[in-house]
N, CA, C and O atoms as a Tinker XYZ file with bonds, in Angstrom:
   340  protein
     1  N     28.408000  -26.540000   -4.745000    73     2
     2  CA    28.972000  -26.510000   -3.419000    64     1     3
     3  C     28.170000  -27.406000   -2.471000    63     2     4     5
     4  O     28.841000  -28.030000   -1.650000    81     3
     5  N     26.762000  -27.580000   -2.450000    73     3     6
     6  CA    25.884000  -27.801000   -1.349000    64     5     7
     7  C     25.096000  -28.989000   -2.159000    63     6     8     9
     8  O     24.469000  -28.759000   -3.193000    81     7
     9  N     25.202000  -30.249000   -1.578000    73     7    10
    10  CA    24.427000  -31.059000   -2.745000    64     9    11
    11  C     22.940000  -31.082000   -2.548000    63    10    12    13
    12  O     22.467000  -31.123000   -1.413000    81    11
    13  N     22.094000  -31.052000   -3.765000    73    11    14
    14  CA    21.033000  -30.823000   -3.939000    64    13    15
    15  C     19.645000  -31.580000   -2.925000    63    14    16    17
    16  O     18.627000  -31.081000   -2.444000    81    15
    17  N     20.211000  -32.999000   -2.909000    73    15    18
    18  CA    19.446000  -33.510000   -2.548000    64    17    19
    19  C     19.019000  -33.502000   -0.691000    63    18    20    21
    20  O     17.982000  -33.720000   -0.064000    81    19
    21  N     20.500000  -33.112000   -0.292000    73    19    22
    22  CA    19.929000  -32.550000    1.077000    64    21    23
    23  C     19.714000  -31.655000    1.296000    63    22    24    25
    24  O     19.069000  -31.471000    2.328000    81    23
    25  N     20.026000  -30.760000    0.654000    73    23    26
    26  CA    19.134000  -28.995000    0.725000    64    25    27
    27  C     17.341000  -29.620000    0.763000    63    26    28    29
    28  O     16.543000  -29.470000    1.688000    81    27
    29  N     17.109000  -30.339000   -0.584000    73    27    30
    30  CA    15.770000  -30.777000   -0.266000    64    29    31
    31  C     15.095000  -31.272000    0.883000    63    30    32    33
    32  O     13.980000  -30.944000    1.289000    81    31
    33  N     15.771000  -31.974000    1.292000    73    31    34
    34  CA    15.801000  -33.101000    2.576000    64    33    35
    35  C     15.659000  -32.217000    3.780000    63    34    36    37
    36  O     14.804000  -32.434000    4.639000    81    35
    37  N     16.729000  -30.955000    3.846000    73    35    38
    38  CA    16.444000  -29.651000    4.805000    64    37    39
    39  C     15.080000  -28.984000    4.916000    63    38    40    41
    40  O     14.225000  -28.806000    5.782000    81    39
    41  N     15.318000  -28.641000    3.372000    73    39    42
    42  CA    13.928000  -28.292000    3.365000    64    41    43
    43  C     12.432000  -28.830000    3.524000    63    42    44    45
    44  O     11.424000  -28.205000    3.855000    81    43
    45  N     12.535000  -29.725000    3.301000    73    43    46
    46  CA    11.371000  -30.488000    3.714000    64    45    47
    47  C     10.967000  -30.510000    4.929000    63    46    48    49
    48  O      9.788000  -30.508000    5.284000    81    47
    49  N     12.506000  -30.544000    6.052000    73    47    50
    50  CA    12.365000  -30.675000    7.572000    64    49    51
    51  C     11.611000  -29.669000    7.678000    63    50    52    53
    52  O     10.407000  -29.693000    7.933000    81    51
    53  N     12.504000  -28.431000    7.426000    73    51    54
    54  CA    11.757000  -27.150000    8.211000    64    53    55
    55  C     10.203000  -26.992000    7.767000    63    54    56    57
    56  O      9.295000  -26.688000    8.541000    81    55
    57  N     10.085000  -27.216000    6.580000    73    55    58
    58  CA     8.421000  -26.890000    6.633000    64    57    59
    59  C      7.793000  -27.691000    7.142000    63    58    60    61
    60  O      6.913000  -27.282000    7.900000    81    59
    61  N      7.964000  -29.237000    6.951000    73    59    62
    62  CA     7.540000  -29.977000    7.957000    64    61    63
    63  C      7.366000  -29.176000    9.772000    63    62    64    65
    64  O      6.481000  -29.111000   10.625000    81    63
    65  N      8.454000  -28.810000    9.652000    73    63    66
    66  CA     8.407000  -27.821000   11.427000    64    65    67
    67  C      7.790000  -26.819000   11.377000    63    66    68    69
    68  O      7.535000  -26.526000   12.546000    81    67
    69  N      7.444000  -26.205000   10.822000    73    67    70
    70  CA     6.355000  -25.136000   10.801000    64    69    71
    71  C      5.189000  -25.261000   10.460000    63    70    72    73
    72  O      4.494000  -24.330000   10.867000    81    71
    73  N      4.688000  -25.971000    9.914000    73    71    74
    74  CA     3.486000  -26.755000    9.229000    64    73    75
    75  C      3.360000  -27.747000   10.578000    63    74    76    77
    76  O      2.152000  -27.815000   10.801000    81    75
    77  N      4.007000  -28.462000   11.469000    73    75    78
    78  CA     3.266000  -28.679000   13.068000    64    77    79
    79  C      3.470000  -27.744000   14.074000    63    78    80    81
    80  O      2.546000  -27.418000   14.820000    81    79
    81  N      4.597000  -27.277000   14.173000    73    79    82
    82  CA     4.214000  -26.221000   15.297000    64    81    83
    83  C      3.608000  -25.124000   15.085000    63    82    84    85
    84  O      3.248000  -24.523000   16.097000    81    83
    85  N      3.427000  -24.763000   14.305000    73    83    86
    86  CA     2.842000  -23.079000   13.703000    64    85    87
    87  C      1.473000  -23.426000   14.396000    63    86    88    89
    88  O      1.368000  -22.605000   15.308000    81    87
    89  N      0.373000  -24.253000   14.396000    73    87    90
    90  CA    -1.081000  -24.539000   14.629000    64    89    91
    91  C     -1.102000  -24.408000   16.292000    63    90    92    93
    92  O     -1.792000  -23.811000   17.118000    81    91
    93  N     -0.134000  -25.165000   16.310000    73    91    94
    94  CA    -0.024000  -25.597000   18.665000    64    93    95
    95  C      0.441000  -24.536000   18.554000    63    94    96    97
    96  O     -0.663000  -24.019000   18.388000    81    95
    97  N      1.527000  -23.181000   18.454000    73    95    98
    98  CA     1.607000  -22.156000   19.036000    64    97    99
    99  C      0.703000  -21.329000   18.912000    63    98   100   101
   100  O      0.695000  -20.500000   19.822000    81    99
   101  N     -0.237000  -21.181000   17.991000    73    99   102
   102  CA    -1.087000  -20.515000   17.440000    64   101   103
   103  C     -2.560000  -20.471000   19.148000    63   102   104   105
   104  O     -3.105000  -19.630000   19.863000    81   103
   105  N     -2.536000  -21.698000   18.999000    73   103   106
   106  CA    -3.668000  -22.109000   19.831000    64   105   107
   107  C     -3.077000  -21.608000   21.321000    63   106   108   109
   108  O     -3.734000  -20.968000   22.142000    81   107
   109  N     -1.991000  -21.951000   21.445000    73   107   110
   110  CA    -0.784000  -21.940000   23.047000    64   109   111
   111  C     -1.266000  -20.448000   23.103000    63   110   112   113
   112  O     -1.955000  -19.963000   24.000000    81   111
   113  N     -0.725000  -19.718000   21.849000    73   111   114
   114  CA    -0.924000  -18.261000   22.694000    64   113   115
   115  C     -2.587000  -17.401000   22.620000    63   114   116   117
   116  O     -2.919000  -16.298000   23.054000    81   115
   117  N     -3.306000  -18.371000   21.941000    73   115   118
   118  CA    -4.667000  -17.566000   21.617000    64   117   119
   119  C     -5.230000  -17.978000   23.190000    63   118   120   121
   120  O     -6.153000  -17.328000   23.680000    81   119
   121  N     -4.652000  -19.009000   23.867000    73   119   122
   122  CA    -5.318000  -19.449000   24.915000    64   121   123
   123  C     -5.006000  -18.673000   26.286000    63   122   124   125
   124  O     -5.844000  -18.294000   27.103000    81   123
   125  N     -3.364000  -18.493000   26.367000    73   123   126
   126  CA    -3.090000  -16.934000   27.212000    64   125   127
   127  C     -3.560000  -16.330000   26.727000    63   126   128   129
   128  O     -4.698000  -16.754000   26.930000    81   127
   129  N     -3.701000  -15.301000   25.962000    73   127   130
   130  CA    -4.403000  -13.932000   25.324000    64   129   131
   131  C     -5.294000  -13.884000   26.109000    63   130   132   133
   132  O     -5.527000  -15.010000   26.547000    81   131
   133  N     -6.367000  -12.601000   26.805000    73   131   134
   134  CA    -7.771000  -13.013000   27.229000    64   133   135
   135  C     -7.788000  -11.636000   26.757000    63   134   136   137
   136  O     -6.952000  -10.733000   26.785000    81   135
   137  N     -9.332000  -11.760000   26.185000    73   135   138
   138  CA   -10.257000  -10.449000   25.646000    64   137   139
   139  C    -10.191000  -11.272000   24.065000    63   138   140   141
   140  O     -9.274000  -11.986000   23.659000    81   139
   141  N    -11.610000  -10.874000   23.272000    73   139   142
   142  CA   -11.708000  -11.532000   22.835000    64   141   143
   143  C    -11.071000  -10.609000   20.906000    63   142   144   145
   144  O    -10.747000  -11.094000   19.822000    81   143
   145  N    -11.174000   -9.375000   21.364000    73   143   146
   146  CA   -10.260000   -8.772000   20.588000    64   145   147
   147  C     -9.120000   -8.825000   20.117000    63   146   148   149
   148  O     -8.766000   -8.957000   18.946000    81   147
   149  N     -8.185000   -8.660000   21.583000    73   147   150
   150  CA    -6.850000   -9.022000   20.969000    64   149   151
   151  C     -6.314000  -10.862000   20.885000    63   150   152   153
   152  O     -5.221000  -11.403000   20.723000    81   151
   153  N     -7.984000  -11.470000   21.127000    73   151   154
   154  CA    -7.586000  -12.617000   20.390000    64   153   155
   155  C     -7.577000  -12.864000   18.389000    63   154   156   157
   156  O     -6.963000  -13.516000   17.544000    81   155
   157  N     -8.874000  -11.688000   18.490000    73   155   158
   158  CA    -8.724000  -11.743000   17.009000    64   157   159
   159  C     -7.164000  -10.929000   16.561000    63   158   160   161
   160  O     -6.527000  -11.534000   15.699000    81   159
   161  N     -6.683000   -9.922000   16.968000    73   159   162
   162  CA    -5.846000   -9.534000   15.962000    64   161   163
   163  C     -4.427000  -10.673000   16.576000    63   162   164   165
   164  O     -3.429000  -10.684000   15.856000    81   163
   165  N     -4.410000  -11.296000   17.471000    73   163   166
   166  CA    -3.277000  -12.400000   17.407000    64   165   167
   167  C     -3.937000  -13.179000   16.430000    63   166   168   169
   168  O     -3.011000  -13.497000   15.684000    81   167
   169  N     -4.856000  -13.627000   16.026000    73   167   170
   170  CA    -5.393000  -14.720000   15.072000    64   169   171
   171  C     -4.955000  -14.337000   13.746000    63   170   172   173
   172  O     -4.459000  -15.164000   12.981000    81   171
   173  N     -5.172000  -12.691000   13.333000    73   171   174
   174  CA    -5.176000  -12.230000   12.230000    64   173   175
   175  C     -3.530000  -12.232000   11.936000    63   174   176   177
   176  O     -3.178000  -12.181000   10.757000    81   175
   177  N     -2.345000  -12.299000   13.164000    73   175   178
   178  CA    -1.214000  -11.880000   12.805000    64   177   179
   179  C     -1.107000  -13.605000   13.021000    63   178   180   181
   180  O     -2.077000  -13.446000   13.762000    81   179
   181  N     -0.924000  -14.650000   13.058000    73   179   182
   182  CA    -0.557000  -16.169000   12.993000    64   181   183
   183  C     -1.318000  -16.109000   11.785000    63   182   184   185
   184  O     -0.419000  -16.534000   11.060000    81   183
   185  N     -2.271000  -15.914000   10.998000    73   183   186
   186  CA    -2.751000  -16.673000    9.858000    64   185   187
   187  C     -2.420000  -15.790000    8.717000    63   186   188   189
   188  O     -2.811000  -16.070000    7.584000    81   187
   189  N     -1.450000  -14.341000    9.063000    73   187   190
   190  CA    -0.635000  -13.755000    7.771000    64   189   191
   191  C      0.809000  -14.436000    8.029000    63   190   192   193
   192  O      1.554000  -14.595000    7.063000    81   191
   193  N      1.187000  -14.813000    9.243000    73   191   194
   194  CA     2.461000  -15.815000    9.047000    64   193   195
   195  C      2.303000  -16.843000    8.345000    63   194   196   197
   196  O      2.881000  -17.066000    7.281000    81   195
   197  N      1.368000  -17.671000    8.986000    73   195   198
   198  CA     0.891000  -18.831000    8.247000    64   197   199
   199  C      0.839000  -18.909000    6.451000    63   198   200   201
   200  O      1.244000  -19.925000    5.886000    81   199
   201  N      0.477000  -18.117000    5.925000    73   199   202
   202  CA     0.253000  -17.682000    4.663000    64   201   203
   203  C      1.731000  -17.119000    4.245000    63   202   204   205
   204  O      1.902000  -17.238000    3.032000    81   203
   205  N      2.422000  -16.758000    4.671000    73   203   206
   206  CA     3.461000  -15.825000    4.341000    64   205   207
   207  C      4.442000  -17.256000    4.230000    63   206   208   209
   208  O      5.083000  -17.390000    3.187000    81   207
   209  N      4.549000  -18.227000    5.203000    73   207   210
   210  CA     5.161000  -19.065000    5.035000    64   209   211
   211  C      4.398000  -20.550000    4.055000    63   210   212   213
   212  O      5.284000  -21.330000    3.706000    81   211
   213  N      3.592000  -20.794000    3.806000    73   211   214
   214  CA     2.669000  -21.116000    2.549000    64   213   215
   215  C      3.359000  -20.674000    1.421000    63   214   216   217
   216  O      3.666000  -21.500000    0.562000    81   215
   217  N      3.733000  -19.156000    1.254000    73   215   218
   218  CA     4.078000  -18.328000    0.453000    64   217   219
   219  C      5.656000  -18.754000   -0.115000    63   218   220   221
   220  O      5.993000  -18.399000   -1.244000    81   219
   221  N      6.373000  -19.363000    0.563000    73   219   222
   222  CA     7.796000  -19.725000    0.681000    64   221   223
   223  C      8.037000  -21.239000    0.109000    63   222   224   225
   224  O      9.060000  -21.529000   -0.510000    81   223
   225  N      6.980000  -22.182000    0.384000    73   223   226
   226  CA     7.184000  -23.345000   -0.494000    64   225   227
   227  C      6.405000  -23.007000   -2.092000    63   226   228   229
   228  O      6.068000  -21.904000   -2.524000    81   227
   229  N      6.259000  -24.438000   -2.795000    73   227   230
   230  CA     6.097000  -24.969000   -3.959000    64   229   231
   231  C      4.497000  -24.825000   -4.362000    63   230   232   233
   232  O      4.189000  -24.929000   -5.549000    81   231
   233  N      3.608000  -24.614000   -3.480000    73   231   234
   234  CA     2.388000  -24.788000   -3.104000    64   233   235
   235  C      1.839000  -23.985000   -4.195000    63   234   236   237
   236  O      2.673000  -23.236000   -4.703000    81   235
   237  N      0.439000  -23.925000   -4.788000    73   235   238
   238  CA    -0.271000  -23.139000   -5.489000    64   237   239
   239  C     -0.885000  -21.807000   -5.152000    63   238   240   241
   240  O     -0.642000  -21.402000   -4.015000    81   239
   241  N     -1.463000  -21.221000   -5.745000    73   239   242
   242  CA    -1.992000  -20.117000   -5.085000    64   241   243
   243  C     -3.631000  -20.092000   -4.811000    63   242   244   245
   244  O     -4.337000  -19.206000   -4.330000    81   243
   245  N     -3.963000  -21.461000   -5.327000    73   243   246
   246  CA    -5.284000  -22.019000   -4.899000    64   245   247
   247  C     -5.170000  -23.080000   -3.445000    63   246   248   249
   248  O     -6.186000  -23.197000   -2.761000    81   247
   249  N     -3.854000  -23.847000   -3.023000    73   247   250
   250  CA    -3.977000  -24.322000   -1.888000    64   249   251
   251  C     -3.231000  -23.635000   -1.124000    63   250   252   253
   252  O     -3.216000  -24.152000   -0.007000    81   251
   253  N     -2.271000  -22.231000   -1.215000    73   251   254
   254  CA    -2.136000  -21.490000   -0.002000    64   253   255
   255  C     -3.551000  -20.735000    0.232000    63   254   256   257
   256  O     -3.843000  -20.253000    1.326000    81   255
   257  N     -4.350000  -20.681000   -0.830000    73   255   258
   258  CA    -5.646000  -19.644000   -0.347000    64   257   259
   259  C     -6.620000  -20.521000    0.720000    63   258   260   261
   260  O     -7.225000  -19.962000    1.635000    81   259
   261  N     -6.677000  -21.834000    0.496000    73   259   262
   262  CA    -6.943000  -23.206000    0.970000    64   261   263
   263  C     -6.601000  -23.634000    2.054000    63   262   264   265
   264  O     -7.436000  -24.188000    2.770000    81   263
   265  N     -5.503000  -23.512000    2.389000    73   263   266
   266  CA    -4.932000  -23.629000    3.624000    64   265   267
   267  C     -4.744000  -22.834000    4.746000    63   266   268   269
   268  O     -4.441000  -23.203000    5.880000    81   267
   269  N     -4.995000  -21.451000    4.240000    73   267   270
   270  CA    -4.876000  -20.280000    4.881000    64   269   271
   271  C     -6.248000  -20.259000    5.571000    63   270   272   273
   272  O     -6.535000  -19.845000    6.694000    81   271
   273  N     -7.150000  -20.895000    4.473000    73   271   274
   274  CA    -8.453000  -20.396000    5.091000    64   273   275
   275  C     -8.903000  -21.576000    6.013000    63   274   276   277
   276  O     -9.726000  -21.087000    6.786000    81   275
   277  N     -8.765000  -22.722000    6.249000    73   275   278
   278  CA    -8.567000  -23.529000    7.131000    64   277   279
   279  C     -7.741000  -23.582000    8.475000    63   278   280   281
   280  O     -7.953000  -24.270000    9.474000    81   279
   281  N     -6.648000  -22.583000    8.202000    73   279   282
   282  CA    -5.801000  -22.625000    9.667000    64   281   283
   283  C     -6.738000  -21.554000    9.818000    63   282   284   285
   284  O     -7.555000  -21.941000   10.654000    81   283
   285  N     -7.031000  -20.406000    9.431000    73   283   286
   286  CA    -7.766000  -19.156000    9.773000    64   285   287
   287  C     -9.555000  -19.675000   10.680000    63   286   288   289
   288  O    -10.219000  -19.171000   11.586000    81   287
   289  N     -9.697000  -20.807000    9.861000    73   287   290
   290  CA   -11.677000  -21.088000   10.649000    64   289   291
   291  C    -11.186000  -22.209000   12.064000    63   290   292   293
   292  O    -12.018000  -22.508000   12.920000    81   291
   293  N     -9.900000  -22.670000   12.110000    73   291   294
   294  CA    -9.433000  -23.163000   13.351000    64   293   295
   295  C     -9.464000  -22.579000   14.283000    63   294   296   297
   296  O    -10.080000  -23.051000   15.239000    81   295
   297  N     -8.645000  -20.985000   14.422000    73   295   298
   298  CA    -8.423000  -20.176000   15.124000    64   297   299
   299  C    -10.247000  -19.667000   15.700000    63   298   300   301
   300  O    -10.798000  -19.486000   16.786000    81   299
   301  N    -10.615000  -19.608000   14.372000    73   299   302
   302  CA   -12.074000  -18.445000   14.696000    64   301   303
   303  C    -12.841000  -19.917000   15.898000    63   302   304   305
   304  O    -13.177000  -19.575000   17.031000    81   303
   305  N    -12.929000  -20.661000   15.686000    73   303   306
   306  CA   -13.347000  -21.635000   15.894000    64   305   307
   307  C    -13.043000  -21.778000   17.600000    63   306   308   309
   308  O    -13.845000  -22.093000   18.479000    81   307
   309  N    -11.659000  -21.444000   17.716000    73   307   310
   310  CA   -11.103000  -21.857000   18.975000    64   309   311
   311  C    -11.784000  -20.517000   19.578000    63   310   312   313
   312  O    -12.861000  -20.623000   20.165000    81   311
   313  N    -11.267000  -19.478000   19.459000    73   311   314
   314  CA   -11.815000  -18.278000   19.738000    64   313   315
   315  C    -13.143000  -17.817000   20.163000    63   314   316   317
   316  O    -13.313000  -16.960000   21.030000    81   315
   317  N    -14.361000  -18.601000   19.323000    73   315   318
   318  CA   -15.411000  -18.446000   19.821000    64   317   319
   319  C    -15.794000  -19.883000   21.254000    63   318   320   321
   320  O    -16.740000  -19.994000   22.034000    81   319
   321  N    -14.708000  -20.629000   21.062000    73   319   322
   322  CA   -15.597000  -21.632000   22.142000    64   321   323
   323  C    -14.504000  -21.197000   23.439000    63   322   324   325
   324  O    -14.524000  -22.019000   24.356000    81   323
   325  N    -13.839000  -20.370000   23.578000    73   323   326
   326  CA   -13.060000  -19.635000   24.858000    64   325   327
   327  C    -13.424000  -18.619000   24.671000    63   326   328   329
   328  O    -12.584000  -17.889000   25.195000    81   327
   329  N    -14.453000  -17.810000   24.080000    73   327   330
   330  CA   -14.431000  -16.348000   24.665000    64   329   331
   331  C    -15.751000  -16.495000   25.721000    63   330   332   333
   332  O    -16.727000  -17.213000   25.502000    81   331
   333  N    -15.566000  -15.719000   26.815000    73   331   334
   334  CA   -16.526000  -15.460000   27.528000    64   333   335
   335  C    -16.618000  -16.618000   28.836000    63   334   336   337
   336  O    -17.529000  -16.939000   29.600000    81   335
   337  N    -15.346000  -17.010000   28.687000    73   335   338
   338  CA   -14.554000  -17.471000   29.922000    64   337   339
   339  C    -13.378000  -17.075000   30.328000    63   338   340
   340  O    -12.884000  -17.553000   31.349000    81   339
C-alpha cells in the first residue's frame, strides 16, 4: 500500500526532529525550572524520553546506552552551571 522507500525517508525526518529538538527543549525548560531539584527530576524525565525514543530506531543497545549517557552529562552539566542563580 505505502511505498517503502518514503516511509524510510519519513522516518528518517522524524528522528532527525527529535534527535534536534529533544536537546533545545530539554535545556528551554531546565532553564525555566528554578530549584535545583526539580531540575534534576525534569532532567531525569527528558533523558528516559530521550532513551525511550533511542529505543524506537535501529540503534544498538551499546549506542542507545551511549547516547543516553551523553544527553544525560549535558543536562547535569547545564544544571550545575545555573544552579545557585
Amino acid at each position: 500500500m505505502y511505498n517503502d522507500i518514503y516511509l524510510r525517508r519519513y522516518n528518517k525526518l522524524i528522528v532527525a526532529l527529535v534527535a534536534s529538538l529533544l536537546p533545545i527543549i530539554a535545556i528551554i525548560v531546565l532553564y525555566a525550572v528554578k530549584g535545583t531539584w526539580r531540575r534534576i527530576c525534569v532532567a531525569i524525565a527528558f533523558t528516559a524520553l530521550f532513551g525511550i525514543a533511542m529505543a524506537c530506531t535501529t540503534a544498538r543497545q551499546s549506542e542507545i546506552f551511549a547516547a543516553t549517557a551523553a544527553f544525560a552529562a549535558v543536562e547535569v552539566v547545564f544544571i550545575g552551571s545555573v544552579s545557585g542563580k
